[in-house]
N, C-alpha and C positions, 0 to 999 in steps of 0.2 A: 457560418455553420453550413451554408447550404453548398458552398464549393467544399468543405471535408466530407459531407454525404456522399458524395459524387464520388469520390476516393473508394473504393471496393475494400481498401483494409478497413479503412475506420468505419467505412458503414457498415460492415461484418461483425468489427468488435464492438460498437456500438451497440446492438443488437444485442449479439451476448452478453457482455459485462452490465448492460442495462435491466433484461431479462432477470439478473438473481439480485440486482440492485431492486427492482421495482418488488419481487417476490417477497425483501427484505424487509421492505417499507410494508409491505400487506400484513408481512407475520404480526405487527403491531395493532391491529386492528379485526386480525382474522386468520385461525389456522384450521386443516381441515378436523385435526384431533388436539387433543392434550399433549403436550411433549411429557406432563410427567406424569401421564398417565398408564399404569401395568395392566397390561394384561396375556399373560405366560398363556392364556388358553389359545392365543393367537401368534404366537413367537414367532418368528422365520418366515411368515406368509411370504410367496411369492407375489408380485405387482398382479394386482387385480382392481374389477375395475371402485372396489370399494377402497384398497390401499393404492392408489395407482404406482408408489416405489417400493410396495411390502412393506413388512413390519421387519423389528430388529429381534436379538435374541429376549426382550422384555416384554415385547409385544407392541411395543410404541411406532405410530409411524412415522417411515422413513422420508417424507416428503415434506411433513410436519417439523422436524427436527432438522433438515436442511431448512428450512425455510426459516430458521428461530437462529439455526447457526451461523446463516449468511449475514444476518442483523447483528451477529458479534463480529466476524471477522472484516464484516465493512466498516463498522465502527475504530474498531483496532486500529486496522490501515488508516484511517481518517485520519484520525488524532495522532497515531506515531506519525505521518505524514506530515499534519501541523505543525510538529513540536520540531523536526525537522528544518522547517519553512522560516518558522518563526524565530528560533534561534540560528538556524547556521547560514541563513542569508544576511542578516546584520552583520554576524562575522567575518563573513567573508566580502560587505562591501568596508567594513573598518578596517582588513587588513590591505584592501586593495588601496583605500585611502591613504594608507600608510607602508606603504610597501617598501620593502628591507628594515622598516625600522622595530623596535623591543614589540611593541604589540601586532605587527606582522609575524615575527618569531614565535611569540608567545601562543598565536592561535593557531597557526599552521602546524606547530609542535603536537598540541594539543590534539589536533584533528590527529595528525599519526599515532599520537597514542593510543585514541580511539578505534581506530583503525587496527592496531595489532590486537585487540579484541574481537574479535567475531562478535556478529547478535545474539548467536545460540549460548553463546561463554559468558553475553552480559549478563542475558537472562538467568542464567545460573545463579552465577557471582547474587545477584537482587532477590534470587528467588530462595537461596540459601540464607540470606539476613531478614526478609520478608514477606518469604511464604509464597506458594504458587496462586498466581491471581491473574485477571483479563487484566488487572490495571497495571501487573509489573510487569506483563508482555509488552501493554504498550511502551511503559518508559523505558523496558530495553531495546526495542525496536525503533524509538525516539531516538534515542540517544543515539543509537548506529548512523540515524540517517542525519544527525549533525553536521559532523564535517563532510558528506554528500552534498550536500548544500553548499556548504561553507567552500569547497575549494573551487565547484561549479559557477559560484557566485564569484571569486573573488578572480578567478582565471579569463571569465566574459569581462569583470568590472576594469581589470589589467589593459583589457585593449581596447576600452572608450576612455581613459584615463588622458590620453594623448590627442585624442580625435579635436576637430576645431569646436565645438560646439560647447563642449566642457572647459577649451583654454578660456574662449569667451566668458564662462560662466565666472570663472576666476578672475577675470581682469575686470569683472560687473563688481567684485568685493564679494564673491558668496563662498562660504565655508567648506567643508570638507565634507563636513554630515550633510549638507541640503544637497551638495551637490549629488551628492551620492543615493539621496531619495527623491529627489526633481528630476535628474539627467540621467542616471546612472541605470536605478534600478527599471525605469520605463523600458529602457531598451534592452533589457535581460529578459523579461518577464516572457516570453516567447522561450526561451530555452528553459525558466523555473517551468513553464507548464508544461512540458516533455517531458524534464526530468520528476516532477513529481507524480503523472500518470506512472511512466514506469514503478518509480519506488513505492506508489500505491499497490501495485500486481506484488511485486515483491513483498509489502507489507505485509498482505496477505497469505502467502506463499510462508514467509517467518512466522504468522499466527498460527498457522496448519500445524507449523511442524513441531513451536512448542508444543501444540494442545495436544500433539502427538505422545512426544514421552513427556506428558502430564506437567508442563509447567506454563498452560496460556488456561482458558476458563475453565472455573471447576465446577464439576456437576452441583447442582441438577442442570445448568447452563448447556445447552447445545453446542459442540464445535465439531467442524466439518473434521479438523484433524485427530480430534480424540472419538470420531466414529469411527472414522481410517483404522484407528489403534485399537479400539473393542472389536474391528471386523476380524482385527488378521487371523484369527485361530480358528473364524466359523468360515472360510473362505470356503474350504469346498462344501460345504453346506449348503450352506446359505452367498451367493455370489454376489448378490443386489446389495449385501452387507455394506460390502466396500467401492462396487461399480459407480452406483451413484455418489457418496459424499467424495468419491473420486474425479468424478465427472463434471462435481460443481466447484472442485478446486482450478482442473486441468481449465474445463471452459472459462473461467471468470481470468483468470489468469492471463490465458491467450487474448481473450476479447481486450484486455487492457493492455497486454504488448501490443497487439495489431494498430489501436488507437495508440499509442504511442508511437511509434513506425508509422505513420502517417502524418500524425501532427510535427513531426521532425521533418520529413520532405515539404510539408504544406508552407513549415517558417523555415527552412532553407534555401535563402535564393537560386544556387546552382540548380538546385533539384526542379525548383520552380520552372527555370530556364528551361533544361530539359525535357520538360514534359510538354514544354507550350511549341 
């Protein structure tokens, strides 16, 4: 940890992406107003030092409401992230196990079908038989990051497959499956944690934009993308409407690409090389 500090991207995006993490964890224990609480006599305030991000068109603060929203969209990401992890990396160390044969077929087909759906199309598709909810955003957003996994997994698992340490494993008498969670997946896990930082920002990024045209949390729920979507009309009004839950999508987002972009040179050896 103390050599990725030293890194100027990740200690940047640490920082940020930490910042509305920790603000996240606070809203559960303390915010500075009510998020559902009205008050029209106070609408549109500009940042003062009693609202410090204004009030919205209800009069609710905007600081308040970020900080209640952040706690939904980090969560989303979480668990679609999970669901991810948790299915489409066994998949893709089973098909690498098995590679050209019916159930390599069978699951790499699957990922491309997956694939010719978009997440915005899943969530539809779920939110048309299910109703707009925080919990079918996550399973659409789950679902997307399936075969992300899966072909990430099974394309690292392809080229330790031949390595001496795995033939050994096999001439010892050990299986397909242990091999592949003893030897296999230890030396992936440096690439799963890149790729899941990324697809974390992303997660995120997908929960904005359902809650945007109304199919990630539904009120009275806080989401940074369906403040996004109540601002647009008061924009020259009111401009703080949209600046800030703007600002906490753009920044959380970055801070977790930057960390990302780092921790990919930091487990890269070449990159390594280069910089010593």
């Amino acid at each position: 940890m103390k050599a990725l500090l030293k890194m100027p991207g990740f200690a940047i995006g640490f920082i940020m992406a930490f910042a509305f993490v920790l603000a996240a964890l606070i809203s559960f224990f303390w915010l500075p107003y009510a998020v559902d609480g009205v008050d029209i006599a106070n609408k549109m305030q500009a940042p003062s030092w009693s609202n410090w991000f204004g009030t919205d068109q209800y009069g609710r603060d905007i600081l308040s409401m970020i900080m209640m929203g952040g706690r939904t969209s980090i969560a989303v990401a979480i668990v679609a992230v999970g669901i991810g992890v948790g299915l489409g990396v066994p998949l893709g160390l089973a098909a690498a196990a098995r590679k050209g044969g019916l159930l390599d077929e069978i699951i790499m087909r699957g990922n491309d079908l997956i694939f010719a759906f978009p997440a915005l199309l899943i969530a539809i598709l779920i939110t048309a038989v299910l109703g707009a909810s925080a919990l079918n955003a996550i399973i659409a957003i789950g679902i997307f990051n399936i075969p992300v996994f899966a072909r990430l997994s099974r394309g690292a698992a392809l080229s330790l497959w031949t390595r001496d340490f795995v033939l050994a494993a096999r001439v010892a008498g050990k299986g397909r499956v242990r091999i592949s969670f003893e030897h296999i997946l230890p030396n992936i896990t440096n690439l799963l944690i890149v790729q899941g930082t990324i697809q974390f920002s992303l997660g995120i990024l997908a929960e904005a934009a359902l809650s945007y045209i109304g199919l990630g949390a539904q009120p009275p729920i806080p989401s940074w993308g369906r403040m996004l979507a109540d601002s647009q009309t008061l924009v020259s009004l009111a401009p703080h409407l949209a600046l800030f839950p703007g600002a906490a999508i753009v920044l959380t987002v970055l801070g977790l690409n930057l960390m990302g972009d780092a921790l990919r040179d930091h487990f890269d050896p070449k990159t390594r090389r280069e910089r010593q």
